[in-house]
C-alpha positions in Angstrom: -47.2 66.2 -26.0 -50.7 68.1 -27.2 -50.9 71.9 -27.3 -53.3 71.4 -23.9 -50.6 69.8 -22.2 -47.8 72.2 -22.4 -50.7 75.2 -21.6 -51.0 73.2 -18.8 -47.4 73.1 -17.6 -46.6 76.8 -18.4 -50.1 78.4 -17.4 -49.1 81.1 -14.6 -45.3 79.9 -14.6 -42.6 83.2 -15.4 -40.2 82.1 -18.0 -36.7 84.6 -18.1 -35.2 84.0 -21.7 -31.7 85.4 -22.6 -31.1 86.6 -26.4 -34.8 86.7 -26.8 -35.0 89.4 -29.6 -34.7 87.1 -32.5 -34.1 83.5 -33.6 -34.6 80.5 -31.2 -35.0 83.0 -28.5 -37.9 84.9 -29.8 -39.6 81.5 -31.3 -39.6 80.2 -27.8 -40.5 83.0 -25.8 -43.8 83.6 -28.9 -44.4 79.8 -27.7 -44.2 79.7 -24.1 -46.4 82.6 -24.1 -48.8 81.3 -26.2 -48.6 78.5 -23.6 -49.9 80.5 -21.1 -46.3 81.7 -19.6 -45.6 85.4 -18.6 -42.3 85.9 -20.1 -39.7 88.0 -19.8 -37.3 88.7 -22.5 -33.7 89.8 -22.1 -31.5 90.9 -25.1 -29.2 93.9 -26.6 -30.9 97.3 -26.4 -32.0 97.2 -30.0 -35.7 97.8 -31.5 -36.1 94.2 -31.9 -36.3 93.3 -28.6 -39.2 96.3 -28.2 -41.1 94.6 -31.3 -40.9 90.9 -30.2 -42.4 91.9 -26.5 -44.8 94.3 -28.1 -45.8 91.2 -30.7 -46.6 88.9 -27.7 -49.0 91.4 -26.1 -50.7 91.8 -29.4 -51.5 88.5 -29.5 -52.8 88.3 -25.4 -50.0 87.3 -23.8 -48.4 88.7 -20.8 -44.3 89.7 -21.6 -41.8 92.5 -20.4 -38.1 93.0 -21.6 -35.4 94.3 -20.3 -32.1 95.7 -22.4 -28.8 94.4 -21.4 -25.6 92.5 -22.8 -25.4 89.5 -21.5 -21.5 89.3 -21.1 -22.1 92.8 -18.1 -23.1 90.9 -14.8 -24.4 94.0 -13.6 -26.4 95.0 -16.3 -28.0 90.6 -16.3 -28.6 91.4 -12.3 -30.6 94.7 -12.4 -32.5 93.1 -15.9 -33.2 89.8 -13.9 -34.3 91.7 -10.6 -36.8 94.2 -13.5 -38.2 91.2 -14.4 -39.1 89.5 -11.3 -40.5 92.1 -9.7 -42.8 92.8 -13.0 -43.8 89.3 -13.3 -42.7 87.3 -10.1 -40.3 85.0 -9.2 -39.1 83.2 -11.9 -39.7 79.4 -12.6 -38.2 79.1 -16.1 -34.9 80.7 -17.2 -33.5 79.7 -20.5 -29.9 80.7 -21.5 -30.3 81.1 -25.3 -27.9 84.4 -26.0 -25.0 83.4 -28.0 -23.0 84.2 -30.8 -21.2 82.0 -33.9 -17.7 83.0 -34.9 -15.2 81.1 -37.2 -11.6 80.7 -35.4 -9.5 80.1 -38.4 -5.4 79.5 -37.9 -4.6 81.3 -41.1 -6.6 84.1 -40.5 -4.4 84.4 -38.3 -6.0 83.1 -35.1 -7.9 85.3 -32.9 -7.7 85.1 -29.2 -10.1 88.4 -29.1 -12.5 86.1 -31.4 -12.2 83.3 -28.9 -13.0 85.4 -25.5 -15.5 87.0 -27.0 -17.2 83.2 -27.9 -16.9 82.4 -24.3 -17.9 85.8 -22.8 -21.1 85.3 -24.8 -21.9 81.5 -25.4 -20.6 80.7 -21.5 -20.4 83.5 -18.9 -23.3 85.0 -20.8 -24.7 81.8 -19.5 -23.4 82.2 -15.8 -24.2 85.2 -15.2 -28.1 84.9 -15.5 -27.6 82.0 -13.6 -26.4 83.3 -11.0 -29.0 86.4 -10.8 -31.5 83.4 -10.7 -30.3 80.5 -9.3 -30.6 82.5 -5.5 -34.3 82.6 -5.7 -35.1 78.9 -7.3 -32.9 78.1 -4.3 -34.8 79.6 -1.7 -38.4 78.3 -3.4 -36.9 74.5 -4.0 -38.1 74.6 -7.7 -37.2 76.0 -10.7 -35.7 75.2 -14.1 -32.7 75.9 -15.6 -32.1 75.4 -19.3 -29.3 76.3 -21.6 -28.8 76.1 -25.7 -25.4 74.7 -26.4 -24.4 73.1 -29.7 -24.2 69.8 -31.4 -20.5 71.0 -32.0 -20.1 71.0 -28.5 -19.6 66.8 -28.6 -15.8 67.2 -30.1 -13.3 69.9 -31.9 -13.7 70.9 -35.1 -11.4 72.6 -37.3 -12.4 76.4 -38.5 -15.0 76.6 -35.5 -12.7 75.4 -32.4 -13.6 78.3 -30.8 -16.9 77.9 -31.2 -17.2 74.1 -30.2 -14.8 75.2 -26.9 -17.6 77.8 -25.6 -20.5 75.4 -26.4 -19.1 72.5 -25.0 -18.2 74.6 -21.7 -21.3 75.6 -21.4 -22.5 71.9 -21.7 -20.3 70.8 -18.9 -21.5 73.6 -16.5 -25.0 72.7 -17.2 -24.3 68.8 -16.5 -22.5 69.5 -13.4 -25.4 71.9 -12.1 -27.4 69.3 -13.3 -26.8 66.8 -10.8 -26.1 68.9 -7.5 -29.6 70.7 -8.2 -31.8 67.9 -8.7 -31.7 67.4 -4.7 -33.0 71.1 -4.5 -35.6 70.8 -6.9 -34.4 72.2 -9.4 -34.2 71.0 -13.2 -31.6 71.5 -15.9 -31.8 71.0 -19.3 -29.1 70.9 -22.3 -30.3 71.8 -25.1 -27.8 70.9 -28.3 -29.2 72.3 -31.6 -28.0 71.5 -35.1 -28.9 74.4 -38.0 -31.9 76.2 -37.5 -32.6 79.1 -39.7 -31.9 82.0 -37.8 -29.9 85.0 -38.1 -26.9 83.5 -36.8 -27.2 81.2 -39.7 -27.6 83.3 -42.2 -25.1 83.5 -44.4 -23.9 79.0 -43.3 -24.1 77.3 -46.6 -27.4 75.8 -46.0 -26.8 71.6 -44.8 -29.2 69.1 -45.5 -31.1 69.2 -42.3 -31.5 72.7 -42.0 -34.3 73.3 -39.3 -37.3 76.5 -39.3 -37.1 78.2 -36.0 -40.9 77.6 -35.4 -40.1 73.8 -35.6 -36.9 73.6 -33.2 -39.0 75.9 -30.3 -41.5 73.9 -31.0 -39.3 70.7 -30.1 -37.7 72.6 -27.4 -41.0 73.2 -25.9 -41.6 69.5 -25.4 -38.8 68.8 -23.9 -38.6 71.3 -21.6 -42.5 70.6 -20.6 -41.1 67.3 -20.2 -37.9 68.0 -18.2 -36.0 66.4 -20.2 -31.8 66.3 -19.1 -31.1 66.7 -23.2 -33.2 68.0 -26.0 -30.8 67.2 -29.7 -32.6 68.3 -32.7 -32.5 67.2 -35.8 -32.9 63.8 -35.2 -30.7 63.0 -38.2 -27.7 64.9 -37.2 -28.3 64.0 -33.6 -27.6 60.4 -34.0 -24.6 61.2 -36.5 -23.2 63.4 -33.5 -23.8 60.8 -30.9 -22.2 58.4 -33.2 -19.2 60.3 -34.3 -18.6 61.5 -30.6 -17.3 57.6 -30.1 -15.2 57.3 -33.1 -11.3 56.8 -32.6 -8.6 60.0 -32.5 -7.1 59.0 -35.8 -10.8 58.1 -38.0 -12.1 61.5 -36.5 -9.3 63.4 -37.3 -9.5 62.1 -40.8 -13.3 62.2 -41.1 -13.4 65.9 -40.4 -10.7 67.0 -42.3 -12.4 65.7 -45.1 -16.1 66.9 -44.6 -15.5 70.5 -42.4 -11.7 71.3 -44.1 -13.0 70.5 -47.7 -16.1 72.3 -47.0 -14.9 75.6 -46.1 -11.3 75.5 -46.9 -7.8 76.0 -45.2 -4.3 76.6 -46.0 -3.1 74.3 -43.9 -2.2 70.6 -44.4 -5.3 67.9 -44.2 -3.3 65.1 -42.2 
């Protein structure tokens, strides 16, 4: 879809996006601006978040932020209720917050690492969904979108914890999915492989390795579209797709061969 055709679905709309102070999140919101969107941005008190918002109005577009950790419902309620009474009811909310930790056994393994995954990557989800959902409700439109993972297909070893929370998140989002398309109402998964972000930093760089500009860009076109899924890169996409098929015992192997050789573990391959 042209530049003119994604000005023309975002012109006027209010798009809400979550972790919006770097990364994906401040790629998109730049875009959806530029689309013609007054955004709102929502992320950790932090100059960052001051600098992105500030960035968009330098360039002519119409933004506001509001600071607050999305894992305090409170704190996502009173920034959700900011922001729609600054820039009106909102017809976009994207869930993009979330955080990558490793889960390793012989670390030794972390339930604290694990809750916070999920208090981030899902309820961090929830919760602005549930500020939102109330109003898209009551207007019969609206569009819900949420950034989970192309780990969140199957398990992996190191990252289980990781994969878990994305793959929750996922399954909320299909399940919304189908009881909200009678309402009106959209929702789109969105399953990213690397893009070059913060988060990603300090990953051992893969072959398909993704600029941020590029996936928001990709994410834009599927969200003008209203797409149900939006996987990026293509290449790892299909390999995902694929490998999400593949027998218990070839999987297992597979893995433990490409993710357990990769990164290492004391514990026994087979």
């Amino acid at each position: 879809m042209r530049r003119g055709g994604l000005s023309f679905q975002m012109k006027g709309r209010v798009a809400v996006v979550t972790g919006a102070s770097s990364g994906i999140g401040a790629a998109l919101a730049g875009q959806l601006a530029a689309a013609g969107a007054r955004v709102g941005l929502i992320a950790l008190p932090e100059p960052a978040l001051d600098a992105e918002t500030a960035a968009i109005r330098d360039r002519g577009g119409t933004a506001d932020a509001a600071a607050a950790d999305v894992t305090d419902s409170t704190a996502v309620h009173e920034a959700v209720n900011r922001l729609t009474q600054s820039l009106g009811p909102i017809d976009l909310l994207v869930l993009n917050a979330g955080i990558g930790l490793a889960t390793r056994v012989d670390e030794p393994f972390s339930a604290e690492a694990v809750e916070r995954l999920v208090r981030v990557n899902l309820l961090g989800a929830v919760y602005p969904i549930e500020a939102v959902l109330p109003q898209m409700l009551e207007r019969r439109r609206g569009h819900l979108v949420g950034v989970s993972s192309l780990s969140s297909y199957r398990g992996q070893p190191i990252f289980s914890g990781y994969c878990a929370s994305k793959a929750g998140l996922a399954t909320l989002l299909e399940g919304l999915r189908i009881e909200l398309r009678q309402h009106g109402i959209a929702v789109t998964t969105v399953r990213p492989g690397f893009v070059r972000t913060p988060m990603t930093a300090e990953a051992r760089a893969p072959r398909f390795m993704l600029e941020v500009d590029k996936a928001a860009e990709i994410m834009m076109k599927g969200i003008a579209a209203r797409r149900a899924e939006i996987n990026f890169p293509w290449q790892p996409a299909l390999l995902a797709g694929l490998v999400r098929w593949l027998p218990r015992a070839l999987y297992d192997r597979l893995v433990a061969a490409t993710v357990l050789s990769k990164y290492g573990s004391k514990a026994p391959q087979d």
